[in-house]
Structure formats: C-alpha cells, structure tokens
HTML snippet that shows the backbone in 3Dmol.js (N, CA, C, O; Angstrom):
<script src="https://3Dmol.org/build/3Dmol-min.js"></script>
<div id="view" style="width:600px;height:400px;position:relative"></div>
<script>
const pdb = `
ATOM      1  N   UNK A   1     164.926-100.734  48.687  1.00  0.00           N
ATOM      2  CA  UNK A   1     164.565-102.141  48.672  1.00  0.00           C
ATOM      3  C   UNK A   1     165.119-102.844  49.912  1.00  0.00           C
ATOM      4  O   UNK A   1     164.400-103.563  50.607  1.00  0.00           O
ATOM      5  N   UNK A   2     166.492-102.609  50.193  1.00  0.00           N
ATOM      6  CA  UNK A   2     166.995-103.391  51.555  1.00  0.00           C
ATOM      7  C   UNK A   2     167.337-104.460  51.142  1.00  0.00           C
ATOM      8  O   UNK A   2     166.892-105.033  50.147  1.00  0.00           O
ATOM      9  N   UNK A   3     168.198-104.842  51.904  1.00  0.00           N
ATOM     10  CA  UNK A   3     168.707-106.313  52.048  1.00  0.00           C
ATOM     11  C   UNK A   3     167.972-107.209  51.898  1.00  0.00           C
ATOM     12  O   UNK A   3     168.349-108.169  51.225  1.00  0.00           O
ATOM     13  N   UNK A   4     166.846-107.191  52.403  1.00  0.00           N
ATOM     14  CA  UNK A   4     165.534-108.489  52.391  1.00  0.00           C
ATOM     15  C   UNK A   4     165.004-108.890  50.956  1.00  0.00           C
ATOM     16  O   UNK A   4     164.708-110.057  50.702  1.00  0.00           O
ATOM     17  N   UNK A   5     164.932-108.203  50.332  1.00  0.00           N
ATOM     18  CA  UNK A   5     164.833-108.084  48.820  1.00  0.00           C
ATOM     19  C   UNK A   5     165.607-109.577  48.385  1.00  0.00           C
ATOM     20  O   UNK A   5     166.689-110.031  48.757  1.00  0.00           O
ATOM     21  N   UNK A   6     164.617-110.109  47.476  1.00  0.00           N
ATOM     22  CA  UNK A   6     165.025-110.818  46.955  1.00  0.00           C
ATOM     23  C   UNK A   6     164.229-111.408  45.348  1.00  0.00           C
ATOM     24  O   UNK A   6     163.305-110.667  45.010  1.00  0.00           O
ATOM     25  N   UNK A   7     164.454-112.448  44.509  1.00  0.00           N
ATOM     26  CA  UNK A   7     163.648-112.999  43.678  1.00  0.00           C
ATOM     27  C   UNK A   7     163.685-113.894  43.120  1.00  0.00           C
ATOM     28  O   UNK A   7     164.635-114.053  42.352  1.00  0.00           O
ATOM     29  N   UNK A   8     162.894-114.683  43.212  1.00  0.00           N
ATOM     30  CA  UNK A   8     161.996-116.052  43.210  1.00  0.00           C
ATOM     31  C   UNK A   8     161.539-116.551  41.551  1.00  0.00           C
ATOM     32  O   UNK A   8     160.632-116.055  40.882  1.00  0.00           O
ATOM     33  N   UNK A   9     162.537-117.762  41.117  1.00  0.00           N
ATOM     34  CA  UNK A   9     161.726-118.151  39.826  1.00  0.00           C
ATOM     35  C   UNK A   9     161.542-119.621  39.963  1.00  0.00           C
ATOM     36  O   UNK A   9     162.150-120.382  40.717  1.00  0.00           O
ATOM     37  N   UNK A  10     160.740-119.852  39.233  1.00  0.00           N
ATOM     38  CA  UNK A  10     160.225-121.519  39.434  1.00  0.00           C
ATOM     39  C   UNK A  10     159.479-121.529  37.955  1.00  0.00           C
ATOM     40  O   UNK A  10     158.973-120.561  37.387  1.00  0.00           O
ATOM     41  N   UNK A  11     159.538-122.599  37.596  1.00  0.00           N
ATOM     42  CA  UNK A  11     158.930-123.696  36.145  1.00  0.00           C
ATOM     43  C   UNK A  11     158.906-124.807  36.716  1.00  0.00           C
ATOM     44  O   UNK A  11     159.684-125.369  37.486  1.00  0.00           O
ATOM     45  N   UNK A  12     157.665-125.154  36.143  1.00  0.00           N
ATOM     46  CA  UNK A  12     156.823-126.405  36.326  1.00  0.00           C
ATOM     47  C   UNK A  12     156.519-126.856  35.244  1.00  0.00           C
ATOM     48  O   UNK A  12     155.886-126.116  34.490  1.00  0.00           O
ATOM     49  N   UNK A  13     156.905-128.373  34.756  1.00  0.00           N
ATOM     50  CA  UNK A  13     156.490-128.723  33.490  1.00  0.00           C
ATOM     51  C   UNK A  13     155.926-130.321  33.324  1.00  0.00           C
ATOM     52  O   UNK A  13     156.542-131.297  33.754  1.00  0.00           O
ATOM     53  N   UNK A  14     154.937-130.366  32.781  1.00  0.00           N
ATOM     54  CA  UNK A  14     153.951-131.688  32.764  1.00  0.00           C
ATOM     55  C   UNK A  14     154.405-132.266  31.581  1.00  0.00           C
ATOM     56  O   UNK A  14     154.756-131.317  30.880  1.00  0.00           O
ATOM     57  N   UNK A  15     154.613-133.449  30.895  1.00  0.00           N
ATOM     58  CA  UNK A  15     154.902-134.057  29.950  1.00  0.00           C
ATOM     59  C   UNK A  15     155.713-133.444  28.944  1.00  0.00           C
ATOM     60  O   UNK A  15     155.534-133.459  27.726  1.00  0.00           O
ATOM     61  N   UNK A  16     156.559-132.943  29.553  1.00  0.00           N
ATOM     62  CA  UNK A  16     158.140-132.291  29.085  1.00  0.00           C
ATOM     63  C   UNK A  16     158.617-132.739  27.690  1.00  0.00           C
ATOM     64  O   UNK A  16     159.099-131.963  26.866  1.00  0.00           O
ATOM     65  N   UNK A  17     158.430-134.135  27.488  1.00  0.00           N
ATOM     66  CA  UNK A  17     159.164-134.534  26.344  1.00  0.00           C
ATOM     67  C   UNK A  17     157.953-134.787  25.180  1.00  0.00           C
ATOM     68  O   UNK A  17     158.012-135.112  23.993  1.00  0.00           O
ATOM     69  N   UNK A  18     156.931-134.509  26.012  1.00  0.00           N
ATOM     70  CA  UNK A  18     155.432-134.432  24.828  1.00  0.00           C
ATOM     71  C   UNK A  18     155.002-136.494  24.494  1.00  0.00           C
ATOM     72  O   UNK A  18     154.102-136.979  23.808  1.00  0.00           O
ATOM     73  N   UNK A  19     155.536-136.835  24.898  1.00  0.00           N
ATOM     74  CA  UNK A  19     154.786-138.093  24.967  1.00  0.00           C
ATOM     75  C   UNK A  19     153.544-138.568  24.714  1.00  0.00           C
ATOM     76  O   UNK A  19     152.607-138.240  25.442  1.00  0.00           O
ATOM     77  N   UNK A  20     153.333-139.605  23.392  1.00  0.00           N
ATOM     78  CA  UNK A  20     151.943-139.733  23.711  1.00  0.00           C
ATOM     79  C   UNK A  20     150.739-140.608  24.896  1.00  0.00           C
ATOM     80  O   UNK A  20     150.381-141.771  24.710  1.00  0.00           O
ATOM     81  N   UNK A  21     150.389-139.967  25.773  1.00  0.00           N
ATOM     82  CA  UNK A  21     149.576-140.870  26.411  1.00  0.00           C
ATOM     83  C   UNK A  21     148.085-140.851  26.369  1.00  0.00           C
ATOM     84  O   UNK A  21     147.526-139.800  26.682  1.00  0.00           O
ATOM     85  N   UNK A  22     147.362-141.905  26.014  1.00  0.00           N
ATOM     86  CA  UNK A  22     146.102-142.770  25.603  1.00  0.00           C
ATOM     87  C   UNK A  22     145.389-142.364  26.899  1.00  0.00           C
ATOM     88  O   UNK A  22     145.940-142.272  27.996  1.00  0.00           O
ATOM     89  N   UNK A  23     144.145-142.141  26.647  1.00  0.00           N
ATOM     90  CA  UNK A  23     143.339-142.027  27.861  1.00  0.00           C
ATOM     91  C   UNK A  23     142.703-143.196  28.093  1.00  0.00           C
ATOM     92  O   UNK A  23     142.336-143.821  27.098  1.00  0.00           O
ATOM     93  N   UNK A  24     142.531-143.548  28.928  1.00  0.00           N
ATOM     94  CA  UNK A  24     142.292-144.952  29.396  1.00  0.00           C
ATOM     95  C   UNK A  24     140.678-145.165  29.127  1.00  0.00           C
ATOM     96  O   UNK A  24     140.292-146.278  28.771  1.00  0.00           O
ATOM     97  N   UNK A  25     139.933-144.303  29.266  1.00  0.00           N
ATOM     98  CA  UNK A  25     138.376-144.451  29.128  1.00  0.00           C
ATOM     99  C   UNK A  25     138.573-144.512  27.488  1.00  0.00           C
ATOM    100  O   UNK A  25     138.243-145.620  27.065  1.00  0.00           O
ATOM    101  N   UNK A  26     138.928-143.804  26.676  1.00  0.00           N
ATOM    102  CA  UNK A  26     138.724-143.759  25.369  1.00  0.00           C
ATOM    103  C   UNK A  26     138.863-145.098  24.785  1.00  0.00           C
ATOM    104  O   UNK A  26     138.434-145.080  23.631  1.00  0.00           O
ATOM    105  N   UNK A  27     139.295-146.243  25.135  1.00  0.00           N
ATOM    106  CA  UNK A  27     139.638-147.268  24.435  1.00  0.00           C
ATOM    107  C   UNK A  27     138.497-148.001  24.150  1.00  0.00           C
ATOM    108  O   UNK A  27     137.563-147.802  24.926  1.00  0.00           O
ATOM    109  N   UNK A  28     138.266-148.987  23.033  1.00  0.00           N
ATOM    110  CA  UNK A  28     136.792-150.055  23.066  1.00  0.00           C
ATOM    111  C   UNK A  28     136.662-150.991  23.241  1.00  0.00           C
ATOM    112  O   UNK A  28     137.048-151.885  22.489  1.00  0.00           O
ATOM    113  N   UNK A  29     136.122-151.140  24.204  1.00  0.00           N
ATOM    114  CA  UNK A  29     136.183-152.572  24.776  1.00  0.00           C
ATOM    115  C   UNK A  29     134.683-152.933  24.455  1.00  0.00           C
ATOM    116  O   UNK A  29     133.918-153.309  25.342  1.00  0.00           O
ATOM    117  N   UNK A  30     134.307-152.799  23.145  1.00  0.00           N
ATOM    118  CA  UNK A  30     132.791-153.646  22.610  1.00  0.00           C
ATOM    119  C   UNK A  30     133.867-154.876  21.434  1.00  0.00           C
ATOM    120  O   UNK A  30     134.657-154.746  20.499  1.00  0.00           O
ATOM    121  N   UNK A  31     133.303-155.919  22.165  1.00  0.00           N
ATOM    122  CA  UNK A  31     134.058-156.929  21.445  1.00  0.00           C
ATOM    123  C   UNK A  31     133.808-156.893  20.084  1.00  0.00           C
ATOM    124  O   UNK A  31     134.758-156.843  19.302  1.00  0.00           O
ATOM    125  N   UNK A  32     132.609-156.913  19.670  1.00  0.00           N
ATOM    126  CA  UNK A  32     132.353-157.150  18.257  1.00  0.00           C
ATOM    127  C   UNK A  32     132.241-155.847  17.414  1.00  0.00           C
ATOM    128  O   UNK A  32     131.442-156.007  16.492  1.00  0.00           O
ATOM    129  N   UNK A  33     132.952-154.256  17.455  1.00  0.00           N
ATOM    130  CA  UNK A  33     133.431-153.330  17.055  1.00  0.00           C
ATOM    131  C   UNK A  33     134.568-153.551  16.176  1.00  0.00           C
ATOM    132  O   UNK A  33     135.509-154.271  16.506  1.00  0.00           O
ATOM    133  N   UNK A  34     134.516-153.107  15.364  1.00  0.00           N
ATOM    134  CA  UNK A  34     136.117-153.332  14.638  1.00  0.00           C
ATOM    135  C   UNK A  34     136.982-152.475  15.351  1.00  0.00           C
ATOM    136  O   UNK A  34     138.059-153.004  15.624  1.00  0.00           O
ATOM    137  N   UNK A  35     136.850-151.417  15.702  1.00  0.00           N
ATOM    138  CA  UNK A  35     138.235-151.009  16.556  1.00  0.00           C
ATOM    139  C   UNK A  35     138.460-151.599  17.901  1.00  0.00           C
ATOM    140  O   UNK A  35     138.953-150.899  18.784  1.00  0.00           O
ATOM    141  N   UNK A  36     138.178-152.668  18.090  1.00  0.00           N
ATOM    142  CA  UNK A  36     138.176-153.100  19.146  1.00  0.00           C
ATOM    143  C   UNK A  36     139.602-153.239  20.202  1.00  0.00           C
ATOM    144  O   UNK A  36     140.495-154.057  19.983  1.00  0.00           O
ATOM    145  N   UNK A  37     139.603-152.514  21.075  1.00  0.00           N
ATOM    146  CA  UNK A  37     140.868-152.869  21.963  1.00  0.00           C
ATOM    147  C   UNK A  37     141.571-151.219  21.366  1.00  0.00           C
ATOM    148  O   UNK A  37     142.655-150.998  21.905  1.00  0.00           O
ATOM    149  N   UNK A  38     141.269-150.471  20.707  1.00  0.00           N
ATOM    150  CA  UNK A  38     142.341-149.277  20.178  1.00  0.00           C
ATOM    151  C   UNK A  38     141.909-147.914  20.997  1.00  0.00           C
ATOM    152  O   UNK A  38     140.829-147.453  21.367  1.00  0.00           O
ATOM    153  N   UNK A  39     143.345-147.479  21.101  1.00  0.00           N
ATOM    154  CA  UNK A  39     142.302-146.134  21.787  1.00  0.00           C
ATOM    155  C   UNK A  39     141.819-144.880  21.058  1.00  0.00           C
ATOM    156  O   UNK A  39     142.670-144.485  20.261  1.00  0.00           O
ATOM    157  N   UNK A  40     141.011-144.337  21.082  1.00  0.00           N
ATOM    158  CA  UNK A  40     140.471-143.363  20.123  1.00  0.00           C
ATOM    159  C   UNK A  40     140.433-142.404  20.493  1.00  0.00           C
ATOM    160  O   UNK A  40     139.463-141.741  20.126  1.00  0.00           O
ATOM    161  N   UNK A  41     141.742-141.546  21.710  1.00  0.00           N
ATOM    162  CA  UNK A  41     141.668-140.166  22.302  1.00  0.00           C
ATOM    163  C   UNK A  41     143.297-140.595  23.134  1.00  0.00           C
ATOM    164  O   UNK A  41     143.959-141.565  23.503  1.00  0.00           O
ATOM    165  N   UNK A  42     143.314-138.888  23.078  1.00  0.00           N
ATOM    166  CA  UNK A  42     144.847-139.068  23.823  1.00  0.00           C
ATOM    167  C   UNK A  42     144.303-137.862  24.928  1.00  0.00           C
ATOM    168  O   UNK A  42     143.266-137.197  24.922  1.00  0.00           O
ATOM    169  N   UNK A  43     145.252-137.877  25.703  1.00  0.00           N
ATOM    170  CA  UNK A  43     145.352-136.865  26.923  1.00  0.00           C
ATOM    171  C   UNK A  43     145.901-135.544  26.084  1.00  0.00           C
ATOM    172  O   UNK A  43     145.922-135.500  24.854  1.00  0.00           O
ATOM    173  N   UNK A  44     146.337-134.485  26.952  1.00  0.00           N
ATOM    174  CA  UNK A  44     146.545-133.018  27.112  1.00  0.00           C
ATOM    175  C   UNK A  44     148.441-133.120  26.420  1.00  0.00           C
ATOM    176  O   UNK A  44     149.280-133.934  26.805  1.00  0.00           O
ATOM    177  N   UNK A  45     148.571-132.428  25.745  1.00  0.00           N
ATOM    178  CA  UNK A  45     150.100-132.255  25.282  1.00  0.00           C
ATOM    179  C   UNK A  45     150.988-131.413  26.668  1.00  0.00           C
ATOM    180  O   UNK A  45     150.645-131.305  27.845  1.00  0.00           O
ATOM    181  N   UNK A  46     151.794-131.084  26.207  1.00  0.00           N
ATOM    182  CA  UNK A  46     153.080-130.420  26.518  1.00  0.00           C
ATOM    183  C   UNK A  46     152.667-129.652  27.242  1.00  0.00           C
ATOM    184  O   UNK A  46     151.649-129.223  26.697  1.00  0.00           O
ATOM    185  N   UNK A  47     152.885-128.851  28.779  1.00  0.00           N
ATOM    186  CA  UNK A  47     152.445-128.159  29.721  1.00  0.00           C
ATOM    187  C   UNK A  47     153.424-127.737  30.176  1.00  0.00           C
ATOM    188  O   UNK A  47     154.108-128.638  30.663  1.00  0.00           O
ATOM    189  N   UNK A  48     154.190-125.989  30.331  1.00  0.00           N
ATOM    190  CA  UNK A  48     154.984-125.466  31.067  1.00  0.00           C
ATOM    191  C   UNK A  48     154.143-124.420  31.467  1.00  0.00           C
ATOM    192  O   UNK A  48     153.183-124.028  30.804  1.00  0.00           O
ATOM    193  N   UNK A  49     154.590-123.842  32.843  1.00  0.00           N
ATOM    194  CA  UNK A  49     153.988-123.009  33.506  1.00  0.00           C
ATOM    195  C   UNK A  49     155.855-122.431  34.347  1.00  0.00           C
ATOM    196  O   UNK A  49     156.651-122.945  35.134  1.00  0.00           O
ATOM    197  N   UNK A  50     155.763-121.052  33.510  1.00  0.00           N
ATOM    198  CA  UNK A  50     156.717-120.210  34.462  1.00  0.00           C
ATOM    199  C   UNK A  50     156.270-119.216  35.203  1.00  0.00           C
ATOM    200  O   UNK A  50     155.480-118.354  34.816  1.00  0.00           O
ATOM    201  N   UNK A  51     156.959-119.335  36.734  1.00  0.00           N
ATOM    202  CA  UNK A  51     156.753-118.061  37.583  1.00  0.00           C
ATOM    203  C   UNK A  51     157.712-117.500  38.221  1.00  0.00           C
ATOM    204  O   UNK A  51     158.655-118.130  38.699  1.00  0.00           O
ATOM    205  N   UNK A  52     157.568-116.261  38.293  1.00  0.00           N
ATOM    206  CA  UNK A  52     158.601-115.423  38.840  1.00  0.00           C
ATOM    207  C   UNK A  52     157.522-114.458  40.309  1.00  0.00           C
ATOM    208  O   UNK A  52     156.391-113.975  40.358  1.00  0.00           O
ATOM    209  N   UNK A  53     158.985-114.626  41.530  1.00  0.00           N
ATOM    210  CA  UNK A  53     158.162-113.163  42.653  1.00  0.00           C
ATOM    211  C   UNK A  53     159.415-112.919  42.772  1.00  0.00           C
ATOM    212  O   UNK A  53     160.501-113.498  42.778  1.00  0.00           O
ATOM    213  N   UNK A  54     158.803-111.547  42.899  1.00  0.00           N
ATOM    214  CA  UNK A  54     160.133-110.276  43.830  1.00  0.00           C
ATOM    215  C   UNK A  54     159.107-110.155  44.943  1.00  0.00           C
ATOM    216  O   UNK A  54     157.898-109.927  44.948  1.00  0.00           O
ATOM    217  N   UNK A  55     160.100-110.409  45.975  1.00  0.00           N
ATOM    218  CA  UNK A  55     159.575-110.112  47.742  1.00  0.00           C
ATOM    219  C   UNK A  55     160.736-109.100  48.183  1.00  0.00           C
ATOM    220  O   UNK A  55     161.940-109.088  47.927  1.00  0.00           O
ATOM    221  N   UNK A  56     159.935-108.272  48.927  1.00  0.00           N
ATOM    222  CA  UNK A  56     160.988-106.840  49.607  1.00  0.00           C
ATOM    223  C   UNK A  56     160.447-106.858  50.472  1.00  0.00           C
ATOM    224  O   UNK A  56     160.707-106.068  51.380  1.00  0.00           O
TER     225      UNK A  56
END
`;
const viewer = $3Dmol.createViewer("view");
viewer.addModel(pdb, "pdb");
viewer.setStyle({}, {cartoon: {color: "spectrum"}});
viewer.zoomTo();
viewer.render();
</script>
C-alpha cells in the first residue's frame, strides 16, 4: 500500500433533526375553500448520506 495510502469518510445530512417543513406550493390560497391558507403537503424527511474512499 505505501505511505500514500490513506482513507477518506464524510456524512452529509439534510434535515438532521427531521423538522417539519410545508411546501410552499401546497398551501390554498382559494379564498372561499375551507382550508383556506393551510398547507396540505410537506417536503422530504430526514436525509443522511455516508461515504467512505481508500486512495493508495
């Protein structure tokens, strides 16, 4: 392997604590709707992505 050898980890994580966030198009803005003003869709949950390299 040699000296040059080495290895590489990394995580990447999107809404870590899982939060809810509202998608902005989903909401209703037809005034005379009864759900009017609510949002009716959320975005994507919890996202980790781990990677690992070995370089020699």
């Amino acid at each position: 392997m040699g000296e040059n050898a080495r290895i590489e980890i990394r995580a990447d994580a999107f809404n870590f604590f899982n939060n809810l966030n509202f998608s902005p198009s989903s909401v209703s803005n037809n005034i005379t709707a009864t759900n009017f003003g609510q949002a009716q869709s959320a975005l994507g949950g919890r996202i980790v992505n781990l990677q690992a390299r070995f370089s020699f």
